[in-house]
C-alpha positions in Angstrom: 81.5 115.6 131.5 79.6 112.4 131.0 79.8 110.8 127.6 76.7 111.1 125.6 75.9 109.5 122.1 74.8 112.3 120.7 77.9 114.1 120.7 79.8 113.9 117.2 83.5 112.3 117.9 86.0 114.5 117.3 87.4 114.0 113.6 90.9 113.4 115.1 89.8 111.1 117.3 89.9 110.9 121.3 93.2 111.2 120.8 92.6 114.9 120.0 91.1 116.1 123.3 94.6 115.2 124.6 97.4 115.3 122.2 98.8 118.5 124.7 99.4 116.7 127.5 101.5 114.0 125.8 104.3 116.7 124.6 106.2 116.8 127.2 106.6 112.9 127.0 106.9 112.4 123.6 110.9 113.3 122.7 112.3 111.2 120.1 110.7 108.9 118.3 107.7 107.3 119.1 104.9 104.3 118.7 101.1 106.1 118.3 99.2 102.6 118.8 95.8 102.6 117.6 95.9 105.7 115.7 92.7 105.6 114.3 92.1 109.0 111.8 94.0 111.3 113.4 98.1 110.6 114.3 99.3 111.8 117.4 102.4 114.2 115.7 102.0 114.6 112.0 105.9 113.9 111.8 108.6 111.2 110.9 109.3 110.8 114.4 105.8 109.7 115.5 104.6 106.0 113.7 101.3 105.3 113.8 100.2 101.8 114.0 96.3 100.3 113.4 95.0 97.5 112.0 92.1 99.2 110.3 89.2 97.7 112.1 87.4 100.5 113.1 85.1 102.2 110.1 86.4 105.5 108.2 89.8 106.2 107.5 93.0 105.5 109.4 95.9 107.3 109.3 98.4 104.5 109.9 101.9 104.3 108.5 101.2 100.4 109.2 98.4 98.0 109.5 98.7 95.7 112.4 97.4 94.0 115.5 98.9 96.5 118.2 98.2 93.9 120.6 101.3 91.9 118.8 104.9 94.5 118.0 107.2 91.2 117.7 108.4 92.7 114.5 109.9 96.2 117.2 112.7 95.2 118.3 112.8 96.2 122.5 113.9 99.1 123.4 113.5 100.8 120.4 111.2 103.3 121.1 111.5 106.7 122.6 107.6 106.7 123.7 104.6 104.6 123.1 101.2 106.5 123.5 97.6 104.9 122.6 94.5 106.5 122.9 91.2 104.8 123.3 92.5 101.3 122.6 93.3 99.1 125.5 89.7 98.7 126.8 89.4 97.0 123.3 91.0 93.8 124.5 89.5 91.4 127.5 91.1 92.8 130.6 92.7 89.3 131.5 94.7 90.2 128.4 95.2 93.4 129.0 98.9 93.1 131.4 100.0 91.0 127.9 99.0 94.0 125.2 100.9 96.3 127.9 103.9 94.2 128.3 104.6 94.6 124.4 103.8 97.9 124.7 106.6 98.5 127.2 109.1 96.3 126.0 109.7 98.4 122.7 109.8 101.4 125.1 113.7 102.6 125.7 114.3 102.6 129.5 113.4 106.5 130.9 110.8 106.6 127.7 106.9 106.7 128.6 103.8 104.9 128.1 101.2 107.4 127.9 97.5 106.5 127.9 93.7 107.7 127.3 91.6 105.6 128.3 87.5 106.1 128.9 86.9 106.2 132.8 84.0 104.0 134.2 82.9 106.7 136.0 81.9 109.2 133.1 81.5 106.8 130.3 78.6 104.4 129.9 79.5 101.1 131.1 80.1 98.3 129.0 79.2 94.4 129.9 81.0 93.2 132.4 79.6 89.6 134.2 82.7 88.8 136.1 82.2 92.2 138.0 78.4 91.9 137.8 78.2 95.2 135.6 75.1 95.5 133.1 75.9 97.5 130.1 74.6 101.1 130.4 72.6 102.6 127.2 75.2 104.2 124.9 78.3 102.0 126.2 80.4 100.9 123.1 79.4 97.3 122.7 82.9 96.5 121.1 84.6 97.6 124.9 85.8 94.3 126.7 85.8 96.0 130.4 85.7 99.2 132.1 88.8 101.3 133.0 89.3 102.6 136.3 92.7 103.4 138.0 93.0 101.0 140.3 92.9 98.2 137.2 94.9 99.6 134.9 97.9 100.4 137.6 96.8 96.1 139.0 97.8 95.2 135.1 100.8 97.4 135.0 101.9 95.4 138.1 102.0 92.1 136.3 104.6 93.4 133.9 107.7 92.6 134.9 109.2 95.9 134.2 109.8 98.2 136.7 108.3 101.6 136.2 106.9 104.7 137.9 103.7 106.8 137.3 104.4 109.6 136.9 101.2 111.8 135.9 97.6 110.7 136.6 94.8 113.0 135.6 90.7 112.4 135.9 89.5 114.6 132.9 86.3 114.9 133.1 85.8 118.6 132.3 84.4 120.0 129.1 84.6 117.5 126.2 86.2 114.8 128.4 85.5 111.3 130.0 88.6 110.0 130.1 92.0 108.8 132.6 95.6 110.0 131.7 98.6 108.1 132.8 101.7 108.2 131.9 104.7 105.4 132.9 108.2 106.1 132.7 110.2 102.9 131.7 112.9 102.1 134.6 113.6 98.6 133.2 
């Protein structure tokens, strides 16, 4: 599916389309990053973090910048998992806001992520690529997500990890990328 404005978001979020195939990687206890209305696990063991910019309701146990967890001690999360977030932040930022992310990961947790792929969602402005924004791109997205850029910022880490599920969903409701790290630090 392509992504079309006149769809209604889903009242969960994107994080809703998707919360099934982060089960098996979400043990323990876990960061939701950006969780927007709808948390991923309605449980102790899942904190949701959001700083409240986006309009309506947020469902966050705390407010903050998710581009900043100094106050998460590393390693001291089972799983991380963020949902329509990182194409929030400039792209030359982007290995930075991941680096946090993985550093309060325990080593053999996961990083899962949905993200909105280039290739089904309108495109947002993009000079240093030479992009145009597309009508119904999100004006508020700093670049467009594709694999190969998301695994390029990954490489800058500094921690050593493996993919270990890629999907394209682009079926039904979708428009999205799945990936999911595991933490090898």
């Amino acid at each position: 599916m392509t992504w079309s404005p006149l769809a209604p978001p889903p009242a969960a979020g994107e994080m809703a389309k998707t919360r099934w195939r982060a089960v098996p990687y979400t043990a323990g206890r876990g960061l939701d990053l950006g969780c927007g209305p709808g948390k991923l696990f309605e449980t102790e063991f899942c904190f949701a973090v959001d700083d409240g910019s986006d309009p309506g309701v947020v469902n966050a146990n705390m407010r903050l910048d998710v581009r900043d967890l100094s106050q998460f001690s590393a390693g001291s999360w089972d799983y991380g998992f963020s949902s329509f977030v990182l194409q929030y932040s400039p792209y030359k930022d982007v290995p930075n806001v991941l680096r946090e992310w993985c550093r309060t990961i325990k080593k053999g947790g996961c990083l899962c992520l949905y993200l909105p792929c280039e290739d089904a969602y309108p495109k947002c402005n993009e000079p240093e690529r030479e992009i145009v924004a597309e009508p119904g791109g999100n004006p508020r997205h700093a670049w467009n997500v594709n694999y190969k850029r998301v695994v390029a910022a990954m490489e800058k880490l500094g921690f050593n990890w493996d993919l270990i599920e890629f999907a394209e969903c682009t079926a039904d409701d979708e428009y999205s990328l799945w990936f999911v790290f595991r933490m090898l630090k």
